[in-house]
C-alpha positions in Angstrom: 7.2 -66.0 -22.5 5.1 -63.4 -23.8 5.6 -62.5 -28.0 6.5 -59.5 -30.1 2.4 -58.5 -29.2 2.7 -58.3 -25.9 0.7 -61.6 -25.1 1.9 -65.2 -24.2 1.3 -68.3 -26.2 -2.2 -69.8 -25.0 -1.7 -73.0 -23.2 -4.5 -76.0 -22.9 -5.2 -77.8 -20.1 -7.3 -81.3 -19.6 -9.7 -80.9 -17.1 -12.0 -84.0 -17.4 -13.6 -84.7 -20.3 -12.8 -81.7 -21.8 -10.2 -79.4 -23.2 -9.8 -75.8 -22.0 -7.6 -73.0 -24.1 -6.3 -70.6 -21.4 -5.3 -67.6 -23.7 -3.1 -65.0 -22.1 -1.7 -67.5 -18.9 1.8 -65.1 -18.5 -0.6 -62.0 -17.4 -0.7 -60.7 -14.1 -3.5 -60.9 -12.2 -2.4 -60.8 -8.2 0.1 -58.2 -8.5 1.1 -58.6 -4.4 3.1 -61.3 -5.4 2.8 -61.7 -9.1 0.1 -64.6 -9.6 -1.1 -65.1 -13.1 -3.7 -66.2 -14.6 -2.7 -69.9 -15.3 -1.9 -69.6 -11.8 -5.2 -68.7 -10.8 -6.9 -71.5 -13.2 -4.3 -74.2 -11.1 -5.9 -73.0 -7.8 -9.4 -73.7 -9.2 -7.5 -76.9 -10.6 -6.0 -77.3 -7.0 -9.4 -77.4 -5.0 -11.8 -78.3 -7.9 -14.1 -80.8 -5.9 -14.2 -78.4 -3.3 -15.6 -75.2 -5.5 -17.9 -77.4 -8.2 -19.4 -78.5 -4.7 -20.0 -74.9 -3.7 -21.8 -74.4 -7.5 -23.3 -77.2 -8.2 -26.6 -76.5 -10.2 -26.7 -72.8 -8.9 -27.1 -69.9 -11.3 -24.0 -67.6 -10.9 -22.8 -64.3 -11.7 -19.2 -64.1 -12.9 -17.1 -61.3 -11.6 -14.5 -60.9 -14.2 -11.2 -58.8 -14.5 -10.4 -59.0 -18.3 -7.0 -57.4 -17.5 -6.1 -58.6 -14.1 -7.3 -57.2 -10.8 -5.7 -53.8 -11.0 -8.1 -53.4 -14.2 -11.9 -52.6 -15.0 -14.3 -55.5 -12.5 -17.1 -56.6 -14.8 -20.2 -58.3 -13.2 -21.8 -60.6 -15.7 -24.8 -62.2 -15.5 -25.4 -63.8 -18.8 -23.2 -66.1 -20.7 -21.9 -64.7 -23.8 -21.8 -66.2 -27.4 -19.9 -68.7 -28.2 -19.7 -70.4 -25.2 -18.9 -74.2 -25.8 -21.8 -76.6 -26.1 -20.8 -78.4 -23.5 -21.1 -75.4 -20.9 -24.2 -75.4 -18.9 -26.5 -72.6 -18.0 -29.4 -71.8 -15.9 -32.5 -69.2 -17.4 -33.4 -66.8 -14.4 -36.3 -64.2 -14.9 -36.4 -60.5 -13.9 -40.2 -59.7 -13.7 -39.4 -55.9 -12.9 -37.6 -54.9 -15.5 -39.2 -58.0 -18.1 -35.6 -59.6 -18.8 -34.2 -62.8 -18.1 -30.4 -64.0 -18.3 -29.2 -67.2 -19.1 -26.6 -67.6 -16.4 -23.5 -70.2 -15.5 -24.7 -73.3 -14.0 -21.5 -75.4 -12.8 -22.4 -79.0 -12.8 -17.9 -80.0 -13.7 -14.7 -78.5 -13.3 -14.2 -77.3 -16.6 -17.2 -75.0 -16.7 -14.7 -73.3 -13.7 -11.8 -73.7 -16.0 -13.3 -72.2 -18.8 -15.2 -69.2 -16.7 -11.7 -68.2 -15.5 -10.4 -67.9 -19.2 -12.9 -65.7 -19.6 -11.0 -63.7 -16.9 -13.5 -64.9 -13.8 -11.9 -64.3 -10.7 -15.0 -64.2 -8.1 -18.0 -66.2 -8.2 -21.1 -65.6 -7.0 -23.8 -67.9 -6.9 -27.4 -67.8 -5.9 -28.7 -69.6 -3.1 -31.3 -71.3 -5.3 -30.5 -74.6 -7.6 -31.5 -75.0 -11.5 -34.4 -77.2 -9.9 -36.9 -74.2 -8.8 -34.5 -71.3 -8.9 -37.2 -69.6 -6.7 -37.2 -72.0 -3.6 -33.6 -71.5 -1.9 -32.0 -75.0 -0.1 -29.4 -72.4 1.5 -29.4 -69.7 4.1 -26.8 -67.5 4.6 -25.5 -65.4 8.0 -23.2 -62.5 6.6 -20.8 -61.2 9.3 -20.0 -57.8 8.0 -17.6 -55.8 9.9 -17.7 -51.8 9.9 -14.8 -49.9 8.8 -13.6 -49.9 12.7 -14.7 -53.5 13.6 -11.9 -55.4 14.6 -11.6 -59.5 13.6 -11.8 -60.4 17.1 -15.1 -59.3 17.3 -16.6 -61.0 14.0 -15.2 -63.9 16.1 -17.4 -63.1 19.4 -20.7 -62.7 17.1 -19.7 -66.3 15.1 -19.9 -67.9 18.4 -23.2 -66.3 19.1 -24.7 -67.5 16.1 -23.4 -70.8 16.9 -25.0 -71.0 20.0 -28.3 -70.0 18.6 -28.0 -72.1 15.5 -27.4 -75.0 17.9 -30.5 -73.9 20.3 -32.5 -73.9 17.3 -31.1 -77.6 16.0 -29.2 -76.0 12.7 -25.7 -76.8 11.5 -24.0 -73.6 10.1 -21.0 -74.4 8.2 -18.1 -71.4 8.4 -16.3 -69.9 6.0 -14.2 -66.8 5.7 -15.3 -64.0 3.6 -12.3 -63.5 1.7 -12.1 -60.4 3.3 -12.6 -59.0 7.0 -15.9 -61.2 7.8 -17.2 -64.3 8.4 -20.0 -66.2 6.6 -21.8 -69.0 8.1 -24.1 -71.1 5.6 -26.9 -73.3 6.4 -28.5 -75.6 4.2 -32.0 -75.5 4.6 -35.6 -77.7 3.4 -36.6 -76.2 -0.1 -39.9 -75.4 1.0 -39.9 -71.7 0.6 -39.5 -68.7 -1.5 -37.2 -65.9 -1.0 -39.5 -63.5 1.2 -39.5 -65.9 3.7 -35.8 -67.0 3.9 -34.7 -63.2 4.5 -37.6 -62.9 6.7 -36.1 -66.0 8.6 -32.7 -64.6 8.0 -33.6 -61.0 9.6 -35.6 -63.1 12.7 -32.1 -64.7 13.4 -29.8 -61.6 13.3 -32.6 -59.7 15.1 -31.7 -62.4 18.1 -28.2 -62.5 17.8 -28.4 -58.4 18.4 -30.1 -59.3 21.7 -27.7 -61.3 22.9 -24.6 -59.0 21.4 -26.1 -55.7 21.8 -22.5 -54.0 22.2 -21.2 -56.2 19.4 -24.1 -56.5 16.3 -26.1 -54.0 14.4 -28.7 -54.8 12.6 -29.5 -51.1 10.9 -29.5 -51.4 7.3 -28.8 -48.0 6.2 -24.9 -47.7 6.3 -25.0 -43.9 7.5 -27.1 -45.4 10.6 -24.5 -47.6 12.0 -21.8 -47.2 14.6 -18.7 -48.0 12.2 -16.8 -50.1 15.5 -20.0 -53.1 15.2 -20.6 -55.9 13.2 -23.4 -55.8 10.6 -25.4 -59.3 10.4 -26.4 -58.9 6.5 -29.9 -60.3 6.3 -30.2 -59.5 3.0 -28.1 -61.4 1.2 -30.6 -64.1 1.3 -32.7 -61.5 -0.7 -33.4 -62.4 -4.5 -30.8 -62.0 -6.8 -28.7 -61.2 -4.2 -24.9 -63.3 -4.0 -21.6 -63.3 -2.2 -18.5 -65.1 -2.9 -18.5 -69.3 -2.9 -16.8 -71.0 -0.8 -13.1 -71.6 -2.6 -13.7 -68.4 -4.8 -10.8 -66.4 -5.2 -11.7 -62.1 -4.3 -10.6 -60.0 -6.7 -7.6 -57.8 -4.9 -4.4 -57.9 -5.0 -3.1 -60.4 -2.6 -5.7 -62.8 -4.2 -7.2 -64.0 -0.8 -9.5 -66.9 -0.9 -13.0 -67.3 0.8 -12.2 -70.4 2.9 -13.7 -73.2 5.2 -12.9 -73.3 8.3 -14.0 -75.7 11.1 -16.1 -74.1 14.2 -12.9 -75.0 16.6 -10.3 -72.8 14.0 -12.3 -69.4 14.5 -10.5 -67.9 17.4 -7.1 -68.6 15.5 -7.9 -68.1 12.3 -6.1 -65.0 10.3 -8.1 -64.9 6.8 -5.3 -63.1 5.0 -3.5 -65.9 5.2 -5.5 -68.1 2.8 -4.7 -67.1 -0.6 -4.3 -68.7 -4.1 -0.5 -69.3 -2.7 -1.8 -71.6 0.7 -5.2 -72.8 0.3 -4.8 -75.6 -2.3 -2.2 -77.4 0.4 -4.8 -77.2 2.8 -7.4 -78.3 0.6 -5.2 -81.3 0.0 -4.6 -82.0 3.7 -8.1 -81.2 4.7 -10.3 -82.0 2.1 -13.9 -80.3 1.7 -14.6 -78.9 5.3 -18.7 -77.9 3.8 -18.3 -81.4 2.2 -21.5 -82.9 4.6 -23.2 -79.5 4.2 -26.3 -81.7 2.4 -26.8 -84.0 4.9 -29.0 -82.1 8.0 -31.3 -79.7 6.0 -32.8 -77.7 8.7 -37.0 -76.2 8.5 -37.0 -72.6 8.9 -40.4 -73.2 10.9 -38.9 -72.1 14.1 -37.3 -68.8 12.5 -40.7 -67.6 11.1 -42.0 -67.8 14.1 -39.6 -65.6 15.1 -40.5 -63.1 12.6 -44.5 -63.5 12.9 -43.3 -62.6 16.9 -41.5 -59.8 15.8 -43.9 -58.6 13.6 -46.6 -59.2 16.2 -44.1 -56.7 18.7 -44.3 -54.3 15.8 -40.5 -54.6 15.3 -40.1 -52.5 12.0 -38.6 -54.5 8.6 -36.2 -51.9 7.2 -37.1 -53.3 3.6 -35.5 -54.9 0.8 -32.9 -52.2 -1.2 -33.2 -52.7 -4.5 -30.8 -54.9 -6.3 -29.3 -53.8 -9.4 -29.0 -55.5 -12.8 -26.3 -56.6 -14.0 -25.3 -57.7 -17.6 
């Protein structure tokens, strides 16, 4: 029950070894159907092995809604002061613009628990470990519907990419976006830096155009593509560049949830239906579906190939766009 200012008792919670004050827990944070945020902290609670898994060791930018999600969305790179000691962080470097940021680095639970009462909702990790933050172990295939691109087509390009991920000997492990696409991740040898894995990454979705021509685009200027086709975001294996972790919560208002899903759910699968309010059951059933994602890393040898082909062919790169930074 809220007090005379407006705000509810803070509650703690025990999550491990350590204790958690969630100030705030009677606000409103899903207004669909009226979540709050102690609900949102017991769906982290809910499928905790599950999203430290997705974390682990990664730096991560924090997308935070300090007054639900109907309020101001802050990106936040950086931990702030007064962090407790026990939080972990990773120290990433912006040559450009000579700045660093010492970011989240989720090794437990109760780093999650304590990111979301600092109003977290979304988070988005790198696809680089702590280790060598510039050598990524993961590749990812970013299904991006246009405006008019229906779901049953994002389904018709995942199975293309799962025919060519199998051709080439890769395992891509499927998730849903959260919101209209799909996301297929690949864990990958660490053996190279970020130039090459988006080079990889562009060689692939180049290929799965060919064989989808009427389906994928692979234009990167927005204002270029037909809005009824299915962008194959190359870039988001760019530096610095994130999306959403598997078991993160998106920040609108039904609270949706981007979720794993096995290769033989895709043709059924409806992602508005896993939300804070349905995915910790089927966590519970289900377990981790990504939990073996570790255990076949696959060489990106064959895929820059690919790209020394392509560049041979005189294919044009459309570049890198810049990245912003973010505090």
């Amino acid at each position: 029950m809220a007090s005379a200012t407006g705000k509810s008792p803070s509650v703690e919670l025990e999550v491990g070894d350590h204790t958690v004050r969630l100030s705030n827990p009677d606000r409103v944070y899903f207004p669909a159907r009226g979540e709050t945020k102690l609900d949102l902290a017991r769906y982290y609670l809910g499928v905790g092995d599950g999203i430290v898994h997705a974390l682990r060791e990664r730096p991560c930018m924090m997308h935070r809604f300090p007054t639900g999600i109907s309020g101001e969305k802050v990106h936040q790179k950086r931990v702030p002061h007064g962090a407790p000691p026990w939080l972990e962080t990773v120290r990433v470097h912006f040559p450009r613009y000579g700045r660093h940021a010492d970011e989240l680095c989720v090794t437990k639970l109760a780093d999650v628990l304590w990111s979301v009462q600092m109003s977290t909702v979304e988070f988005h990790p790198w696809n680089s470990r702590r280790a060598d933050t510039e050598v990524p172990d993961e590749w990812r295939i970013d299904l991006d519907p246009m405006p008019d691109c229906g779901f049953d087509r994002v389904r018709r390009v995942a199975h293309v990419a799962r025919e060519v991920l199998d051709e080439l000997g890769a395992v891509g492990w499927p998730k849903t976006s959260g919101g209209r696409g799909l996301h297929i991740y690949v864990r990958i040898v660490p053996e190279h830096g970020f130039t090459d894995v988006r080079r990889a990454a562009l060689a692939f979705a180049r290929e799965v155009e060919r064989r989808a021509p009427d389906d994928v685009t692979t234009t990167w200027w927005r204002k270029d593509r037909d809005p009824a086709m299915l962008f194959v975001d190359y870039n988001q294996n760019a530096r610095d560049h994130t999306i959403a972790s598997a078991y993160s919560v998106r920040g609108n208002p039904e609270g949706t949830v981007s979720t794993p899903v096995a290769w033989d759910e895709i043709d059924d699968v409806q992602p508005r239906d896993f939300t804070i309010a349905t995915v910790p059951k089927r966590f519970a059933e289900l377990g981790d579906l990504h939990a073996g994602i570790d255990d076949a890393p696959f060489s990106l040898a064959p895929l820059l190939d690919w790209a020394d082909r392509d560049d041979r062919a005189g294919v044009p790169d459309p570049g890198v766009d810049e990245a912003v930074e973010l505090d």
